[in-house]
C-alpha positions, 0 to 999 in steps of 0.5 A: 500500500502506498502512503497515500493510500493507494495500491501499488497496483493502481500506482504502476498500472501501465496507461492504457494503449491507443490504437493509431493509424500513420499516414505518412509518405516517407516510408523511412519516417513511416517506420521510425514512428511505428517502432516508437509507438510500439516501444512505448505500448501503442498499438499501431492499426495500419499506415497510409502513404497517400490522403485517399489511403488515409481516408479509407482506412481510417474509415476501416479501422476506425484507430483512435488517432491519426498521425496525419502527415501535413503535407500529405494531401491538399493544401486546405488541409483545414477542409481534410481535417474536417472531413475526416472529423465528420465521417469519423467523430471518434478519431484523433488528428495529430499533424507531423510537420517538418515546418515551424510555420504550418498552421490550420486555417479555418475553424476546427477546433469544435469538431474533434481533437486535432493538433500539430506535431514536429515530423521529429518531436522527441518519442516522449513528446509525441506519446503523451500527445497522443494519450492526451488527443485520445483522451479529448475525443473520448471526453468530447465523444461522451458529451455529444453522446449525452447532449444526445440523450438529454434531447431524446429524453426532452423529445420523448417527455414532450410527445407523452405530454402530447399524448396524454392531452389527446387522450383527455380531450378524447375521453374527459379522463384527468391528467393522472388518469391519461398518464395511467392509461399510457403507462398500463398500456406501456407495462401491459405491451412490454413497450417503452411508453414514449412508443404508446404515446407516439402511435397515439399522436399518429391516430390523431386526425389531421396529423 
């Protein structure tokens, strides 16, 4: 037990390993980067020499980060990082670039975790940036998740809500008679009640 209070096994369990895809035309470069990935614990998914080739397996493998040769493709490569952040949301972009001065125009900060790396940044520099681009896109993944929940729970209250008014003017029932009604009906068809309610809306002439 450490002094603190925490396990040894908690202390030196090893960072979890991310699985990275390298898109990169220099096949020597290429290699140098999978070795120092591998040495440090990383799983390296796949390697791309052209953008087409990133893209697709990218698409195939769905790898946890792309390490993206900036010069690999189109010169906006602002619309490329942005097109691989909207066909694939749960993918990191690292950009290697030989030059100082390379910079991303347009807005991508929003759409996923993308940043810029030197073609030889140092191994240790290089690892914790992928750790750390992993982890955003799992924490910016996990928010977009639950805003998409939050709306479909918002989305379903105001459909049962609807429903439960039909049903009342319908039947001059209460409002904790109409709810009842759903609800008996939901546990009698072993069916979510937001279901029961929609097919009442459904019948609803004139809908």
């Amino acid at each position: 037990m450490a002094a603190d209070g925490r396990s040894a096994t908690a202390i030196d369990a090893p960072a979890s390993p991310v699985r990275v895809l390298i898109a990169e035309d220099d096949t020597e470069l290429r290699g140098t980067l999978s070795r120092s990935l591998s040495a440090v614990g990383h799983v390296v998914v796949g390697e791309a020499a052209t953008m087409s080739d990133a893209f697709d397996r990218t698409r195939e493998l769905s790898p946890d980060v792309l390490l993206l040769d900036a010069h690999l493709g189109p010169a906006r490569m602002a619309e490329a990082a942005k097109t691989l952040a909207h066909d694939n949301p749960g993918v990191a972009v690292i950009y290697l670039c030989g030059d100082q001065t390379f910079a991303l125009d347009g807005d991508v900060a929003d759409t996923t975790a993308i940043s810029v790396l030197p073609s030889s940044c140092p191994a240790a520099l290089l690892d914790s940036s992928i750790r750390l681009a992993a982890q955003r896109t799992r924490e910016l993944r996990s928010a977009r998740e639950e805003v998409a929940l939050v709306r479909q729970q918002l989305e379903n209250r105001k459909a049962i809500e609807r429903a439960k008014g039909i049903l009342m003017r319908r039947t001059g029932l209460s409002e904790q008679e109409a709810y009842r009604i759903l609800q008996r009906t939901s546990q009698d068809r072993s069916v979510p009640m937001v279901d029961v309610a929609r097919e009442v809306l459904e019948s609803e002439p004139g809908r």
